[in-house]
N, C-alpha and C positions, 0 to 999 in steps of 0.2 A: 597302853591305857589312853595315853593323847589320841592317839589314830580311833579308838572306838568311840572315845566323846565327840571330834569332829564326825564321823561319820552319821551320826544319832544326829549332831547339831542339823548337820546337812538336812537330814530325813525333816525331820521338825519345822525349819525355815522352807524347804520345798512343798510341806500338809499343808502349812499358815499361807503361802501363797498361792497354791491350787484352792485353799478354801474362799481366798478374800478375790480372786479370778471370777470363782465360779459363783457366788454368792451377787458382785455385779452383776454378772449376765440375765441373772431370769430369778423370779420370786416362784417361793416352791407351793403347791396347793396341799392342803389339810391330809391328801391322800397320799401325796411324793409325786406326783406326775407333776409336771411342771408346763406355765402356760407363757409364752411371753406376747405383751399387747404392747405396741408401741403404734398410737395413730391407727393405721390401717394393716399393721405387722401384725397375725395372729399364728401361732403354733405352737402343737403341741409337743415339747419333745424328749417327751417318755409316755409310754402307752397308760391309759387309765384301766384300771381295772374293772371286770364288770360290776355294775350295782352304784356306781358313785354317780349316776347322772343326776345330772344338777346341781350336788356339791362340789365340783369344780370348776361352775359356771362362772364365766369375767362378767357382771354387768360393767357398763360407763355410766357413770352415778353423775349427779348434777356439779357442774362446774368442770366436770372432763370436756375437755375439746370436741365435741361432735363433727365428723367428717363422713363425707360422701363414703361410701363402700366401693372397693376399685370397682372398675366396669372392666367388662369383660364382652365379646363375641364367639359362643362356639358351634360348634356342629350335633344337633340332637341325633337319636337314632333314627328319628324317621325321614333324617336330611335337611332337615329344615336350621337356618340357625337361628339360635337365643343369643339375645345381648341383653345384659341384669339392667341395665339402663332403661328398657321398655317397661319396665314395671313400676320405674320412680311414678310417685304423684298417683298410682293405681290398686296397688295393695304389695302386703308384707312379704318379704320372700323368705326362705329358707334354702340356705346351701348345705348337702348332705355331701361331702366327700367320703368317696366309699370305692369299693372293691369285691368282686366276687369271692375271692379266696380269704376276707376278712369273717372270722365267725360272727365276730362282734356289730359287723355289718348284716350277716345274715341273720341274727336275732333282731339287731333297728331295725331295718328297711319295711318289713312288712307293716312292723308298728307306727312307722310314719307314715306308710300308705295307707292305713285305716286311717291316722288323723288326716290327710292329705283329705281322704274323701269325706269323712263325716264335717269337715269344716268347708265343704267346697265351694269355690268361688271366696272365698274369705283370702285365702292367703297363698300364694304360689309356693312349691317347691323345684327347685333345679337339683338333683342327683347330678356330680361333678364325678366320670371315672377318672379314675387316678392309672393311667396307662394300659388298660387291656385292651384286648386287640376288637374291631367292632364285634364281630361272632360270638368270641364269648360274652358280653357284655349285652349285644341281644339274647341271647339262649339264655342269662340269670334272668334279665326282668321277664322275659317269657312266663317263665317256671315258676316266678316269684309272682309273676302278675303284679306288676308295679305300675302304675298310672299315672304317676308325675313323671315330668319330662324327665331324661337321661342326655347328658351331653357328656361325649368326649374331648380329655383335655389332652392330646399327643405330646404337645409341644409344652407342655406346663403352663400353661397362661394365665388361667385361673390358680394354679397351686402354689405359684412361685407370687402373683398378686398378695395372696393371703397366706404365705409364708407358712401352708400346711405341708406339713412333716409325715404324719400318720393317719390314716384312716379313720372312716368313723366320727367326723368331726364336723359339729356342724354351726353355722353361721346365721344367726338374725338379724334380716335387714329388715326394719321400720319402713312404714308408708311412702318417706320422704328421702328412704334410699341411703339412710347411713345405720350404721351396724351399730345394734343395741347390744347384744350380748352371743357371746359365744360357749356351747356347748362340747366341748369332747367326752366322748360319749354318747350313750343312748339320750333321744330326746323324749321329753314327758309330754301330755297334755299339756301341764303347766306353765311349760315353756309357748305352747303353742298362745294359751289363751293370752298370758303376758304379751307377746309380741300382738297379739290382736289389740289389745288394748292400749300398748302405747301409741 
């Protein structure tokens, strides 16, 4: 009888300390995916499901610290390289970290590339792949007919900056180059016009 109450005790102080662990690490959103924002630290890490975009949006509300958005330097598909820093003081970016073989990415992508276009010259987007090899990664935007730039990140430089986990996630950077709010998930109009207007 003693040996199964210790054992239960056990069980019980090991749930109470995995919960009070996991509960520091990261605050959980309305849907269970979870986002953690620290400063310039953004990630998502449990996948959102589809239909939630927007409601698990982080804005940074007044009196949060506003900081620069990392910079970064990559290589686009057409060879050319982007640094996010060229667009400080120019207009609003969007980072779309994404994946060919992400569904959730092949439903966004298009819909960002009609906002991409019907707002154009208004606000940049950067497509961030998240590791595939160049070929594949030309042959989607080919097929998808995608018009905002596409860079590759090999080495993680941009993912590990912003501390993205999953796919499909994407980042609002303001005029002046520090990140208003982050989306995982599909992004809206809403979102676009927002980031215009801040």
């Amino acid at each position: 009888m003693k040996h199964k109450l210790l054992i239960i005790g056990s069980l019980v102080l090991v749930s109470m300390l995995g919960v009070l662990w996991f509960t520091g690490r990261s605050r959980t959103s309305s849907t269970g995916g979870q986002i953690q924002h620290s400063g310039n630290f953004v990630s998502q890490t449990e996948p959102i499901e589809p239909g939630n975009a927007g409601q698990d949006s982080e804005v940074l509300g007044v009196g949060q610290q506003r900081e620069l958005a990392p910079d970064f330097t990559l290589e686009s598909l057409d060879g050319t390289t982007i640094t996010l820093a060229q667009y400080r003081g120019e207009k609003p970016v969007v980072l779309d970290f994404w994946a060919s073989w992400c569904p959730n990415c092949q439903r966004d992508m298009p819909q960002l590339n009609r906002l991409y276009q019907e707002y154009q010259g208004q606000f940049e987007v950067i497509g961030i792949n998240l590791q595939e090899s160049r070929d594949k990664v030309e042959k989607y935007v080919q097929q998808k007919n995608i018009s905002f730039p596409v860079v590759l990140d090999p080495d993680r430089q941009a993912t590990y900056a912003y501390g993205v986990q999953y796919t499909n996630l994407h980042v609002l950077i303001d005029k002046a180059g520090v990140v208003v709010k982050v989306v995982p998930g599909d992004i809206s109009e809403s979102d676009i016009v927002s980031l215009l207007q801040s």
